[in-house]
N, C-alpha and C positions, 0 to 999 in steps of 0.2 A: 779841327777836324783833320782825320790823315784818309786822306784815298790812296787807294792803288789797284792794280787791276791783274787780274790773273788770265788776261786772254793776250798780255802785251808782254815780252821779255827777251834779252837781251843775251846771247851766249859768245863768249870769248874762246876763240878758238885756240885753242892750245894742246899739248901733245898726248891729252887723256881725252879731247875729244875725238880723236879718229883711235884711239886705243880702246874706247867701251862704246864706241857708236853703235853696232850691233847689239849689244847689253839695253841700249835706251832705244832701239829703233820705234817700237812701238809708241814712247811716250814722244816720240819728236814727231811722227806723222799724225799725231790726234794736236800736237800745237803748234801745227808750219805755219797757217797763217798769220797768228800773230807772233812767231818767232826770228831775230833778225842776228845774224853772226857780225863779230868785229875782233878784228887784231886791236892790241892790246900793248901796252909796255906789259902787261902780265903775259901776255902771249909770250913776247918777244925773250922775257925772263926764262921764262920755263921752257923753249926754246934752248936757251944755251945752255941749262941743265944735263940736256944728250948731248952735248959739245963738250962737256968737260962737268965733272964730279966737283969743281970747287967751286962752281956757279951756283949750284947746288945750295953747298954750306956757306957761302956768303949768302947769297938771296932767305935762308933760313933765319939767318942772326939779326940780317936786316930790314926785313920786310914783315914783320910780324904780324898786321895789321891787316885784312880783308876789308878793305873800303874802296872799292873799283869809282870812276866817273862816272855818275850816272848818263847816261842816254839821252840829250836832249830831246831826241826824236819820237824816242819812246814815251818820255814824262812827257812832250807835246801831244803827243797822242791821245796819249791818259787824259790831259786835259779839253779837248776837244770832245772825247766822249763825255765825260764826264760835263760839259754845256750844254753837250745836246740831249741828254739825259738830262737832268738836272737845270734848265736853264734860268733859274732864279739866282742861281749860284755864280754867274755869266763873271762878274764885276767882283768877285770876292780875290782878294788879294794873296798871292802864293807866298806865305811866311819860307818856306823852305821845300827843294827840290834832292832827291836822294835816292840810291840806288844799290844795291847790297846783293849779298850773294846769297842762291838757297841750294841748302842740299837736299838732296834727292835722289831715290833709291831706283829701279829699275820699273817697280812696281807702284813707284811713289807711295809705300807703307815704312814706316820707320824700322829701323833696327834697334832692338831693345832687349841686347842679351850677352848672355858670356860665350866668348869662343873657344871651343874643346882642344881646338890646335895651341890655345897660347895659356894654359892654366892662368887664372888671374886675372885676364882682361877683361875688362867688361867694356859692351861699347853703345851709346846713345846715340845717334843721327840716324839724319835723311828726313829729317821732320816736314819737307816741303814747305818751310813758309809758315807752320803750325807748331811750333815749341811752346811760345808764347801761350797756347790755347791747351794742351795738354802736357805742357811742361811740369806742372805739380806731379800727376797721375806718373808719369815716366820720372821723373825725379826720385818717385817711392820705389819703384817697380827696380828702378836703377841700384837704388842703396841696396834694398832686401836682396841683391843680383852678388853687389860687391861683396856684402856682408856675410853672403853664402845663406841667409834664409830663404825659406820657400816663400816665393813671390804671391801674394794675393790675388795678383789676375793671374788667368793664364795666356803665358806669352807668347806661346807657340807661333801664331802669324808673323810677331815680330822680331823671331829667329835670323840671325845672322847667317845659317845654313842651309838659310833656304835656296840660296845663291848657289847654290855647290851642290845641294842631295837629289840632284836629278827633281826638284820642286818646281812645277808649272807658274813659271811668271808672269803675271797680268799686268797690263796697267790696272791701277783703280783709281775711277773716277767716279764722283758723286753731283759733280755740277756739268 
């Protein structure tokens, strides 16, 4: 069984969070309570990237890997609700504890399109934690994108310009 919980999470303060903090204001005051910051060797990396441009390209060549320490406090958390919810589950034994990064767009709706400024590019994220779950459907949407056909859905919501065209951004939430 894998739990995890979406009212618990972990953010690394680093030199992009006071850079788009007003970009995410909204989604950070609908999840303060359960939201807790912490420095980081990844802080402290990215960090000396404004110190010097070769911080940069060494931390690029060497770190390739997005797998942060998970939070004890946080997966402690997790599990304490998850008791008190759940209390039959009280004595089941934690095979593995684990912690990962998600992305996430302003609006927390993915991006799912070609951008006009850079012919060719096409770009997938911001899935919040939901690839896994609509990963197929955005996989096709993504080819037909790359491949220059017209896409099957209409992707308009999940425009990458919406950032930019004077487009009204909401959070969305459904839970």
């Amino acid at each position: 069984m894998t739990v995890a919980s979406s009212s618990t999470a972990v953010a690394e303060i680093v030199p992009d969070s006071f850079r788009h903090v007003i970009a995410f204001q909204k989604g950070l005051r609908s999840m303060m309570r359960g939201l807790s910051f912490r420095l980081t060797r990844t802080s402290l990396r990215e960090f000396q990237w404004l110190l010097a441009p070769k911080y940069l390209e060494r931390s690029l060549t060497q770190h390739r890997i997005m797998d942060p320490d998970p939070s004890r406090r946080a997966l402690n958390a997790v599990q304490r609700n998850l008791q008190r919810t759940l209390p039959h589950l009280a004595d089941v034994e934690i095979a593995q504890r684990w912690g990962g990064y998600i992305d996430v767009t302003p609006d927390a709706i993915p991006v799912i399109s070609t951008v006009a400024e850079h012919p060719g590019l096409t770009i997938g994220t911001g899935f919040s934690g939901h690839g896994f779950g609509i990963g197929p459907a955005a996989g096709r949407a993504l080819a037909e994108l790359a491949s220059g056909r017209k896409p099957t859905l209409d992707l308009t919501p999940f425009r990458f310009e919406r950032f930019s065209d004077g487009s009204e951004i909401e959070l969305q939430s459904w839970l």
